[in-house]
C-alpha positions as CSV (number, residue, x, y, z in Angstrom):
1,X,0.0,0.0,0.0
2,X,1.9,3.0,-1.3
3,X,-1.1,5.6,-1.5
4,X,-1.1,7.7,1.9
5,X,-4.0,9.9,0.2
6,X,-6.6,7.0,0.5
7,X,-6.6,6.4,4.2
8,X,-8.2,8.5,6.9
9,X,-6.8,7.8,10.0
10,X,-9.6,9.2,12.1
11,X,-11.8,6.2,10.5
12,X,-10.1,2.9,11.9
13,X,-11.9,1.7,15.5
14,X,-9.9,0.0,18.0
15,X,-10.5,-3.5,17.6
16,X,-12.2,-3.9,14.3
17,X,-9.9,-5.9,13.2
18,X,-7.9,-8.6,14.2
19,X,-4.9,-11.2,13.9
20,X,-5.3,-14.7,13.7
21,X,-3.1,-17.5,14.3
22,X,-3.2,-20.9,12.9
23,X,-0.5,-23.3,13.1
24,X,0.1,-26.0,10.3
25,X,2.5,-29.1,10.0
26,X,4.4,-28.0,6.7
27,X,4.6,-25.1,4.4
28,X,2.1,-26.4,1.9
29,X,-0.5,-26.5,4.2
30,X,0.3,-23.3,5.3
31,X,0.1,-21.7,1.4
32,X,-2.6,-23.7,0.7
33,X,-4.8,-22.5,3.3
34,X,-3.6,-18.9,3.1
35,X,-4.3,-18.4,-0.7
36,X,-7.8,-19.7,0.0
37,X,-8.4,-16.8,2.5
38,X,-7.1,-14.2,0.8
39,X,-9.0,-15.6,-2.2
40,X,-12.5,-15.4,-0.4
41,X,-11.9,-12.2,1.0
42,X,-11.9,-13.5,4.5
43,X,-8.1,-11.5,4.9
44,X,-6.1,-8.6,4.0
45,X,-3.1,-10.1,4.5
46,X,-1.6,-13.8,5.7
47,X,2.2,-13.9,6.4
48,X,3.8,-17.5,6.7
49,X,6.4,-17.7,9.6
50,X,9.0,-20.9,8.8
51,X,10.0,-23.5,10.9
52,X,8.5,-22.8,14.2
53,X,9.2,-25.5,17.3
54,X,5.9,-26.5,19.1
55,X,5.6,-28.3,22.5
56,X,2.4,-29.3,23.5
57,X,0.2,-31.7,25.5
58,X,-1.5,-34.2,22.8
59,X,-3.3,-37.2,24.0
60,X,-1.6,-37.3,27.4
61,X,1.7,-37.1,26.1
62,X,4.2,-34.1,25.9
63,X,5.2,-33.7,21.9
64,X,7.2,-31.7,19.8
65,X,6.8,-30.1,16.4
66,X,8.3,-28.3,13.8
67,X,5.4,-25.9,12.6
68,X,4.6,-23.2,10.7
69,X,2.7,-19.9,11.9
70,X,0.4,-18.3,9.5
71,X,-0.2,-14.5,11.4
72,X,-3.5,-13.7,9.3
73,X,-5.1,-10.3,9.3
74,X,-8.8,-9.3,9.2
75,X,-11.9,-7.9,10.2
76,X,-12.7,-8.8,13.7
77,X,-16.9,-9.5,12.4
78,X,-14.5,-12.0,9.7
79,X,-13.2,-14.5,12.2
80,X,-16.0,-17.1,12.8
81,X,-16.1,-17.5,8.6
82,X,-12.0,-17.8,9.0
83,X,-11.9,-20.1,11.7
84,X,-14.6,-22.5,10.3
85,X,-12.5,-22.1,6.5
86,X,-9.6,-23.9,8.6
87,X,-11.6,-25.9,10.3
88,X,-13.0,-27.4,6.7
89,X,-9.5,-27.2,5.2
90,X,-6.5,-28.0,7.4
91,X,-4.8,-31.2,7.5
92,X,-5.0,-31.7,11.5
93,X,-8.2,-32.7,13.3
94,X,-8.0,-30.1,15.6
95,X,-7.2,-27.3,14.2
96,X,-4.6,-24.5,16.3
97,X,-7.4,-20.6,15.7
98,X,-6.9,-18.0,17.8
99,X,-7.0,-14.2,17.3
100,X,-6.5,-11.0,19.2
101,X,-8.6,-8.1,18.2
102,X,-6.1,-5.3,17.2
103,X,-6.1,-2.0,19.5
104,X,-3.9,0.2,17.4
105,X,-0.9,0.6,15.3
106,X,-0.2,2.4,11.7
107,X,-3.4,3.8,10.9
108,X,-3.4,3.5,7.5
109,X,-2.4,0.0,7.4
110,X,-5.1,-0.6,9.9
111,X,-7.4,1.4,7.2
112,X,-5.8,-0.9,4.7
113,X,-7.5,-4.2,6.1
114,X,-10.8,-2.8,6.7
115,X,-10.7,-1.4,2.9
116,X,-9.7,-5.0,1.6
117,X,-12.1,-6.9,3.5
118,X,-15.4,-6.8,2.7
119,X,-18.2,-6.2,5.7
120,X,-19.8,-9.2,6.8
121,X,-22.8,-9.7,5.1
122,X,-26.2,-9.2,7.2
123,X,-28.5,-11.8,7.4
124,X,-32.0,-11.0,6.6
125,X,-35.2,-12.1,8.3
């Protein structure tokens, strides 16, 4: 985003939008999901973090992982849609979804998201 004219920075409300984490066991998981999200419009942006080491409790056993982090950003309303998306689509059966609504930062990059996803639609009666 190179065009400082198109963003207000009065607009953007605390917490609109959001980040969202998902984990996934290799990098093709990782792209797969993430070019279906930005191809629905359910995300701005999805950045793809290598090689991350996991340790968790799984099935009463302590395990370790190499992972990748996809750090996904979006509208806050968005996040049900995304979380069931990865739900449908990623390769474990329970699948890592978490997000953090976003208080600030650079305003127009904040601006940015809320331009490139589109609203929620509302459901009508």
């Amino acid at each position: 985003m190179t065009d400082r004219q198109t963003c207000d920075s009065s607009s953007y409300k605390a917490g609109s939008s959001s980040v969202a984490f998902v984990t996934t066991p290799d990098r093709e998981s990782a792209k797969k999901l993430a070019h279906g999200i930005i191809d629905r419009k359910i995300a701005a942006c999805v950045n793809i973090i290598p090689k991350i080491e996991s340790i968790y409790m799984w099935e009463g056993k302590v395990t370790e992982d190499d992972e990748y982090l996809m750090m996904i950003k979006t509208r806050t309303e968005r996040i049900d849609e995304l979380s069931k998306f990865v739900r449908e689509n990623h390769p474990h059966s329970v699948a890592e979804v978490i997000s953090i609504p976003i208080e600030n930062g650079n305003l127009p990059y904040l601006n940015w998201i809320v331009q490139t996803v589109p609203e929620l639609e509302k459901k009508k009666d």
